[in-house]
C-alpha positions as CSV (number, residue, x, y, z in Angstrom):
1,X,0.0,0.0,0.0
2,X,1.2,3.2,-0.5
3,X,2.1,5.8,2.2
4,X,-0.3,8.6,2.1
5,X,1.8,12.2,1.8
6,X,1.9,14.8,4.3
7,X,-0.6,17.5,3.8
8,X,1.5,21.1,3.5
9,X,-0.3,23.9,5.1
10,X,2.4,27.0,4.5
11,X,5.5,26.2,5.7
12,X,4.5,23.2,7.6
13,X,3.6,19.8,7.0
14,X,1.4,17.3,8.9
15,X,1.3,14.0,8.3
16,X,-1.8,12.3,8.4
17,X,-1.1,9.9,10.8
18,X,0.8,11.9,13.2
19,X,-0.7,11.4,16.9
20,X,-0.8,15.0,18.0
21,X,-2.2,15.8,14.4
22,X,-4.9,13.0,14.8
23,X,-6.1,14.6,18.5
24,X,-6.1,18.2,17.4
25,X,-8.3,17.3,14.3
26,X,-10.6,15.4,16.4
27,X,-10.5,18.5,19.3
28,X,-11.7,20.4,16.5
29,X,-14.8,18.6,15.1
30,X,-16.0,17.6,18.7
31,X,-16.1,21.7,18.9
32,X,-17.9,22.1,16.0
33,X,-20.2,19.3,16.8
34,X,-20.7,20.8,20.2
35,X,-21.2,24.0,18.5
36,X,-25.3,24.4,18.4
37,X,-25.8,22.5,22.0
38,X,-25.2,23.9,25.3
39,X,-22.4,26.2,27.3
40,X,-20.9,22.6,29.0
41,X,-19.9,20.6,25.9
42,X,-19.2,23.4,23.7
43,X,-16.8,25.7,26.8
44,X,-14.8,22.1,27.0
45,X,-14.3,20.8,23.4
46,X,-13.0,24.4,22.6
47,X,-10.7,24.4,25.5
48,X,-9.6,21.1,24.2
49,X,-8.5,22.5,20.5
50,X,-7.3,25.2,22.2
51,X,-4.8,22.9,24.2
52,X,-4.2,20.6,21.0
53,X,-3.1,23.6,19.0
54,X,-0.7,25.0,22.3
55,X,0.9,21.4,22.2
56,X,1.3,21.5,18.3
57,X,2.6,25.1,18.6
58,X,5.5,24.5,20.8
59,X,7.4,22.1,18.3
60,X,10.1,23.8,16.2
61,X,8.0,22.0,12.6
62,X,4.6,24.0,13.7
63,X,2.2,25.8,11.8
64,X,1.6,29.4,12.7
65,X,-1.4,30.9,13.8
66,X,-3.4,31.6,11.0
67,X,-3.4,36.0,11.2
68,X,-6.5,37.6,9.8
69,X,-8.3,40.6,10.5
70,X,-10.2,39.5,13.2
71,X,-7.3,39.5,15.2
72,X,-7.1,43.0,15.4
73,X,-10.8,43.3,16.4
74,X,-10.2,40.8,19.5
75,X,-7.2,43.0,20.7
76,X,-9.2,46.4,20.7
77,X,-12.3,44.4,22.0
78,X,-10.0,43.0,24.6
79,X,-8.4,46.2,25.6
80,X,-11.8,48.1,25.6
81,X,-13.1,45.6,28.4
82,X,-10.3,45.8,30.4
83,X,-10.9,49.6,30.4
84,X,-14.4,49.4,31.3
85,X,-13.4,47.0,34.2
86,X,-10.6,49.1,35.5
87,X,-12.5,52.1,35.5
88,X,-16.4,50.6,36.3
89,X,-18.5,50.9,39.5
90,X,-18.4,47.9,40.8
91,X,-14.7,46.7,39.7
92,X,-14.3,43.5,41.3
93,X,-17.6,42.0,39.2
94,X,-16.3,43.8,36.1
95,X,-13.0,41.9,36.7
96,X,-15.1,38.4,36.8
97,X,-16.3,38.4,33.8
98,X,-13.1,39.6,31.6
99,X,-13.3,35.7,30.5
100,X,-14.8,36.8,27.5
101,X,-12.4,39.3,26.5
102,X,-11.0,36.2,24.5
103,X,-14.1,34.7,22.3
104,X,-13.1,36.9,19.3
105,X,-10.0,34.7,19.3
106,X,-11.7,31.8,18.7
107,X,-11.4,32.8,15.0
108,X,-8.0,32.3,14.7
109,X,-8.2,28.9,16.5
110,X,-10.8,27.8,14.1
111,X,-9.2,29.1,11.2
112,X,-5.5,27.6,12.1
113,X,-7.6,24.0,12.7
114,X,-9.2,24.1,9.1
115,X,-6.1,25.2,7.5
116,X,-5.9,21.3,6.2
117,X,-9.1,21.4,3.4
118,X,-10.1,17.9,4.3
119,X,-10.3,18.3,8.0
120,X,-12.3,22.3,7.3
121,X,-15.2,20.4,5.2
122,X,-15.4,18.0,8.0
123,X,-16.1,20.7,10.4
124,X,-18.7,22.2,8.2
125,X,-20.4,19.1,7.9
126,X,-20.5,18.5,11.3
127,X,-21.8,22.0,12.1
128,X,-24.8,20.9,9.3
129,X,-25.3,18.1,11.4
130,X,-25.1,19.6,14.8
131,X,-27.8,22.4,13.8
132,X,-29.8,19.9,12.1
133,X,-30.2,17.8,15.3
134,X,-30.5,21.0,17.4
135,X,-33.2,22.2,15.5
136,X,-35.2,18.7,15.5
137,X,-34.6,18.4,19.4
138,X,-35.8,21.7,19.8
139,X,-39.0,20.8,17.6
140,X,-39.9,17.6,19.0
141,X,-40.0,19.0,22.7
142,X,-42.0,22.4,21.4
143,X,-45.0,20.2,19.3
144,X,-45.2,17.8,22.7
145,X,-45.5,20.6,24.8
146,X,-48.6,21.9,22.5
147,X,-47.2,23.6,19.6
148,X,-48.2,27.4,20.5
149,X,-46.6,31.0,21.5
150,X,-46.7,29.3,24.9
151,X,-44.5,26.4,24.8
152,X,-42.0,28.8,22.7
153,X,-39.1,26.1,21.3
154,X,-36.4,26.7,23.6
155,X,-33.7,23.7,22.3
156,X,-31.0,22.3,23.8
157,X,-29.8,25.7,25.7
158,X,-33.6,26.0,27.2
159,X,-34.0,29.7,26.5
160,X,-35.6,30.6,23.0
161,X,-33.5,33.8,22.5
162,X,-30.7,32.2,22.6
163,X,-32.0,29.3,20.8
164,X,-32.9,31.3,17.8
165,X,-29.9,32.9,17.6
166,X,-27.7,29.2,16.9
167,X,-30.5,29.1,14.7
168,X,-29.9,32.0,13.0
169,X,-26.6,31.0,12.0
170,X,-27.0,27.4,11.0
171,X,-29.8,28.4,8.5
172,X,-28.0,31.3,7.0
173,X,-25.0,28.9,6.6
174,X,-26.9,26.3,4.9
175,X,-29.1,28.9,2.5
176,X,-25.0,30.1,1.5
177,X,-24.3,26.3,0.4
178,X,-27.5,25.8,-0.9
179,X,-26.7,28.7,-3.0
180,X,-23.5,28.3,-4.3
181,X,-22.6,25.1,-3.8
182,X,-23.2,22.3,-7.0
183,X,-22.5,19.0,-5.3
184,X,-25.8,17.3,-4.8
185,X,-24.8,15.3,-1.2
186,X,-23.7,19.2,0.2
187,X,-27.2,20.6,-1.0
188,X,-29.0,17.9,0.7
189,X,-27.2,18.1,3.8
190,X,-27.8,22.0,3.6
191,X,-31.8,21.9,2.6
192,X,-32.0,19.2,5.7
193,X,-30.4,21.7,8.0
194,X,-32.2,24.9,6.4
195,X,-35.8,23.3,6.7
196,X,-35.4,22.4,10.2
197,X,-33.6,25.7,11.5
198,X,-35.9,27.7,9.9
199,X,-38.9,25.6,11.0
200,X,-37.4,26.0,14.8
201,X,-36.6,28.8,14.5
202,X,-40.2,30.2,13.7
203,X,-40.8,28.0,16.2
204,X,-38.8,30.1,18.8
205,X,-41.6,33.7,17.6
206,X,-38.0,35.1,18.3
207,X,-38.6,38.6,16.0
208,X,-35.1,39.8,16.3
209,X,-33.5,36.3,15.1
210,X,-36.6,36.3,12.1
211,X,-35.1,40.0,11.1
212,X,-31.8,39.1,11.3
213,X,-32.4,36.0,9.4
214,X,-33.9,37.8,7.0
215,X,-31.4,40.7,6.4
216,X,-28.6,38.1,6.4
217,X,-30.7,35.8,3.4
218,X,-31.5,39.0,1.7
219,X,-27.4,39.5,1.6
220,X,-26.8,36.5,0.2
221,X,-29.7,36.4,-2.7
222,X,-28.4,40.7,-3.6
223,X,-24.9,38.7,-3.6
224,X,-26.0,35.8,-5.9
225,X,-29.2,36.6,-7.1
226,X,-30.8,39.9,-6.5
227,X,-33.3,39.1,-9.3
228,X,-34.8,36.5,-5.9
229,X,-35.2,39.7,-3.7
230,X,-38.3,40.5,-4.9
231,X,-40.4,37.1,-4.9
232,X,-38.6,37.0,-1.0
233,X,-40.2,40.7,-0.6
234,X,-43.7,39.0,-1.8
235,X,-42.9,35.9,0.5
236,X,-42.6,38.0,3.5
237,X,-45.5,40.3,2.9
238,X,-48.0,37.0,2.4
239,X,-46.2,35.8,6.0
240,X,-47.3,38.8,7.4
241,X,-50.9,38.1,5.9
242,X,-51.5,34.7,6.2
243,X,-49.9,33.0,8.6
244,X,-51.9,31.9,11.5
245,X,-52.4,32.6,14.5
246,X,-49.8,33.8,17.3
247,X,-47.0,34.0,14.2
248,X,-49.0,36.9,12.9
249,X,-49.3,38.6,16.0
250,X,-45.7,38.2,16.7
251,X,-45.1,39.3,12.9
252,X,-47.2,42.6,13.4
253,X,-45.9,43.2,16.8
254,X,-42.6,44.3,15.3
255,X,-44.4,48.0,14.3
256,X,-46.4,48.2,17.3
257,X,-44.6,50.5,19.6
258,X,-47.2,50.3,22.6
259,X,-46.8,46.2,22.7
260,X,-45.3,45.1,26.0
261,X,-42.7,43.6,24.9
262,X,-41.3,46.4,22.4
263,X,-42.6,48.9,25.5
264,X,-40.5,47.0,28.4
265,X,-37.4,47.2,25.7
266,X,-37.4,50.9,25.2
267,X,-37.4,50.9,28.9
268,X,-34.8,49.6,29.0
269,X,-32.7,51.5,26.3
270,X,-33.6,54.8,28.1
271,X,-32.4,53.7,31.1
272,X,-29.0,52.7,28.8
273,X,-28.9,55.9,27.4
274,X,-29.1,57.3,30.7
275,X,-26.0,55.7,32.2
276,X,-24.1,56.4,28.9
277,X,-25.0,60.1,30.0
278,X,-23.8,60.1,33.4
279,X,-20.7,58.0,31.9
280,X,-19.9,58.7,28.6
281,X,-15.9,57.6,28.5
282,X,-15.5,53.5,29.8
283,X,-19.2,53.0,31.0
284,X,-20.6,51.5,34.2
285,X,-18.7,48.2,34.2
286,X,-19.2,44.8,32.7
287,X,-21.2,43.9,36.1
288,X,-24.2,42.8,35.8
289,X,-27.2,45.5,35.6
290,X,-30.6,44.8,37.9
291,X,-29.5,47.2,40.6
292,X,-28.0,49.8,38.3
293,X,-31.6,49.5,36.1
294,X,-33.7,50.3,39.1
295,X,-31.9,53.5,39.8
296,X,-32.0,54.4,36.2
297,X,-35.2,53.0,35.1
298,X,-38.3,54.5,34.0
299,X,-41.3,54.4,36.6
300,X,-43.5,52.4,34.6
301,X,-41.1,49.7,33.9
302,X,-42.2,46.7,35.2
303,X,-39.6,44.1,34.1
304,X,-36.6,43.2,35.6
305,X,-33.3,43.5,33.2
306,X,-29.8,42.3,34.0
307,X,-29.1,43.6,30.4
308,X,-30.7,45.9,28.2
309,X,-31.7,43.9,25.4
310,X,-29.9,45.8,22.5
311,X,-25.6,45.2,21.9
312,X,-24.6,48.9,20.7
313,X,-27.2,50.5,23.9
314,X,-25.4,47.9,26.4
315,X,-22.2,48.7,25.0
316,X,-22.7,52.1,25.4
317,X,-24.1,51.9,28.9
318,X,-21.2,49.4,30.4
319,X,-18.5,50.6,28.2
320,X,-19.0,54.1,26.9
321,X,-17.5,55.8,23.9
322,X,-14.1,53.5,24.1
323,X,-16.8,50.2,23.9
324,X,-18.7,51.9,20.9
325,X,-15.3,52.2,18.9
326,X,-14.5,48.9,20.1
327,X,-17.4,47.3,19.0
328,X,-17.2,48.7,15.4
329,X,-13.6,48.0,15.2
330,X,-14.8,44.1,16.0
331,X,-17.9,43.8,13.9
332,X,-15.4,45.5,10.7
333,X,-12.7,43.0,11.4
334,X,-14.9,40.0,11.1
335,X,-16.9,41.1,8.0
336,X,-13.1,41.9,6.4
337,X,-12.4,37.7,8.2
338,X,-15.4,36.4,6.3
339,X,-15.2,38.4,3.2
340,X,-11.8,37.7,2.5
341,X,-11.2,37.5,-1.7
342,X,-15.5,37.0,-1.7
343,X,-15.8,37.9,-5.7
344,X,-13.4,35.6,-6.4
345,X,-14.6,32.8,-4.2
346,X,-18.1,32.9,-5.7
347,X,-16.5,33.2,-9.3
348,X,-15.5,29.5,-8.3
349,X,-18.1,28.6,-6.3
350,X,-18.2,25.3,-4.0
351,X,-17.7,25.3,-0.3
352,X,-15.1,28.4,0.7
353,X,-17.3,30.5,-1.7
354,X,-20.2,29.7,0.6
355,X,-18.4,29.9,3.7
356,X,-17.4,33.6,3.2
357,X,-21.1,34.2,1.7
358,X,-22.3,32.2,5.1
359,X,-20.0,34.0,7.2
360,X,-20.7,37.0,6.0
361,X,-24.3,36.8,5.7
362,X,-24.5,35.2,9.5
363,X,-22.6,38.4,10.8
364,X,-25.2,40.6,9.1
365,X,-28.2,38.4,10.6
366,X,-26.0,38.4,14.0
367,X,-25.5,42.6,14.2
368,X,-29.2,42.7,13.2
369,X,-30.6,40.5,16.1
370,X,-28.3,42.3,18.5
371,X,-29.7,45.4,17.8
372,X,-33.0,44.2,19.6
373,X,-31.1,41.7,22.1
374,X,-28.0,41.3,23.9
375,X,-26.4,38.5,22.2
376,X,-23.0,39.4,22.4
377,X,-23.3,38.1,25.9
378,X,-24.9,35.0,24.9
379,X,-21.8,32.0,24.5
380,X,-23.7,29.5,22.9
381,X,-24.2,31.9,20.5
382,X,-20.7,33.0,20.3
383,X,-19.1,29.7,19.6
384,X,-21.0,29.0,16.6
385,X,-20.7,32.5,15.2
386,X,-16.9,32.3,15.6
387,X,-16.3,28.9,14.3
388,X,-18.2,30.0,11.0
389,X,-16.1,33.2,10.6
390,X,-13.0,31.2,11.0
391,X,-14.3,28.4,9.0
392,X,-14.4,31.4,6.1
393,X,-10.8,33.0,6.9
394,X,-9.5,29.9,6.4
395,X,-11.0,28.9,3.5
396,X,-9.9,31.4,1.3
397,X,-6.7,29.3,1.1
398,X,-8.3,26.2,0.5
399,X,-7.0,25.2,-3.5
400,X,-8.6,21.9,-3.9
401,X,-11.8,23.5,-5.3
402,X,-12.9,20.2,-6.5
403,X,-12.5,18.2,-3.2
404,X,-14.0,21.6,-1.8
405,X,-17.4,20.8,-3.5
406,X,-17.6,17.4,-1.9
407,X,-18.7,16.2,1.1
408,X,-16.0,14.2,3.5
409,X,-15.7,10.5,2.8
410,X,-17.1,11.4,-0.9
411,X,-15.9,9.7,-4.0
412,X,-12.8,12.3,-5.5
């Protein structure tokens, strides 16, 4: 039999059957498959590739860490928290939750994992798969428990704003493949994991993950297909006719200002713009909020609210001018991540064209959401989102466009 050759990946070569190799691919795709499931599994299997790429790193032979843009969001991101906490009301809770400060990095662990083509289409299948089962868990339990507005689908993480917002990520993902990609076995896998997000995530009546969803799809089809933006125009406006029941109230809700749950939020986004007043520079802290919002609240606010449902007004309110700049600095890097050589990936098409389309459109449907809820705070959301912007960084160097188009374990 004949030995199989090392795979190069720039100045560094792996060899299939190398041990370390073996254990940092498999770290890898147990993140990915962890990636649309709950804080436990997903916090571990990413501090397992983490580890497996330390190991790797420390021989002489290693690859380096795959540099991108999103780098440079991270470290102002990073620096920007450590401001807010060093300067915030309550400094010793700010200074507990600094553990975050290093999510944004997860890009450049994903990416420098997928830097080997074979083991980066593996990852994306398994994120198909992982959303797709997701999405029927999360299905199952919401019909059994009665199918309405009050037995909203809540999945594996058990809240349905979080839920949605995985969601949000694994559909966008598989409408990008279903777009671009040729290769009937990828298309399958994609329309099985975009009929059962979607279905969830209507399933969730989550409106902020329905409008992100929808500006994110709308990037994609004004990318591919703009002629399709119109008949999705027409689909959405018979939605907002026809559908029954609580999904057109939730639809139509999205307009009415006086509805209690658009009332409680704007609440809430005076009482943010009220501590961005009285601190305008680093913000209150990173600590968490209830006691802070019932000195700053409105008096007819009723609800309770640890955060203030909306990422640039939280931003603002815990981390002041120097977290705005922060925050845009981020979200630019990872669009520049995602949308690394995008015309020429989708003059190719296959796989990395529909990663950087994916990744793209996700952080669209992602910024979109957050204006409306504070997902930025949300990890089961994060580890998803980050996975699929590295997944698209490191695609753009992925050559075997052919291979690309297949799914793993595929005839050549």
């Amino acid at each position: 039999m004949q030995a199989r050759s090392p795979v190069r990946s720039g100045s560094f070569e792996t060899s299939p059957r190398d041990p370390a190799s073996v254990a940092a691919s498999i770290a890898f795709l147990l993140w990915a498959a962890a990636a649309f499931w709950t804080v436990a599994p997903m916090s571990i299997t990413a501090a397992m590739a983490a580890l497996a790429f330390a190991s790797i790193r420390l021989r002489r032979d290693s690859a380096p860490w795959d540099r991108g843009p999103a780098d440079l969001g991270g470290i102002v991101w990073a620096l920007a928290l450590l401001l807010s906490a060093a300067f915030a009301l309550d400094r010793s809770a700010s200074f507990g939750r600094l553990g975050k400060l290093v999510f944004p990095f997860l890009v450049g662990l994903a990416a420098w994992h997928a830097r080997n083509p074979a083991v980066g289409r593996r990852a994306v299948a398994v994120l198909l798969a992982s959303c797709s089962l997701s999405a029927a868990f999360g299905l199952a339990v919401w019909i059994a428990r009665g199918a309405s507005f009050a037995s909203r689908a809540r999945g594996p993480v058990g809240h349905y704003l979080t839920f949605a917002g995985q969601l949000a990520i694994g559909a966008v993902l598989a409408l990008a493949i279903l777009l671009v990609v040729r290769d009937r076995r990828w298309r399958l896998a994609a329309g099985a994991c975009a009929a059962l997000s979607l279905a969830a995530l209507a399933a969730t009546y989550t409106r902020s993950s329905w409008l992100g969803v929808l500006a994110g799809g709308g990037l994609l089809l004004a990318l591919t297909r703009p002629i399709a933006l119109l008949p999705l125009g027409l689909g959405v406006a018979a939605l907002a006719v026809f559908a029954p029941g609580d999904f057109r109230e939730r639809l139509w809700s999205v307009f009415d200002l006086t509805s209690r749950w658009n009332e409680q939020r704007q609440y809430m986004w005076q009482a943010g713009l009220r501590m961005f007043r009285d601190h305008p520079l680093t913000g209150v802290g990173l600590q968490d909020l209830r006691s802070l919002y019932e000195q700053y609240r409105p008096p007819a606010a009723t609800e309770a609210a640890g955060h203030l449902h909306s990422v640039p007004v939280h931003v603002a309110a815990t981390m002041g001018i120097a977290g705005l700049a922060a925050l845009v600095t981020l979200f630019v890097s990872l669009a520049r991540a995602a949308a690394a050589d995008l015309r020429a990936r989708l003059r190719r098409g296959g796989l990395p064209a529909a990663l950087a389309l994916g990744g793209l459109g996700a952080l669209l449907a992602f910024a979109v959401a957050g204006l409306f809820e504070w997902n930025l705070g949300d990890e089961e959301i994060l580890h998803p989102f980050y996975l699929l912007i590295g997944l698209a960084w490191a695609s753009r160097r992925w050559r075997d466009e052919g291979a690309a188009q297949a799914p793993p374990g595929s005839a050549a």
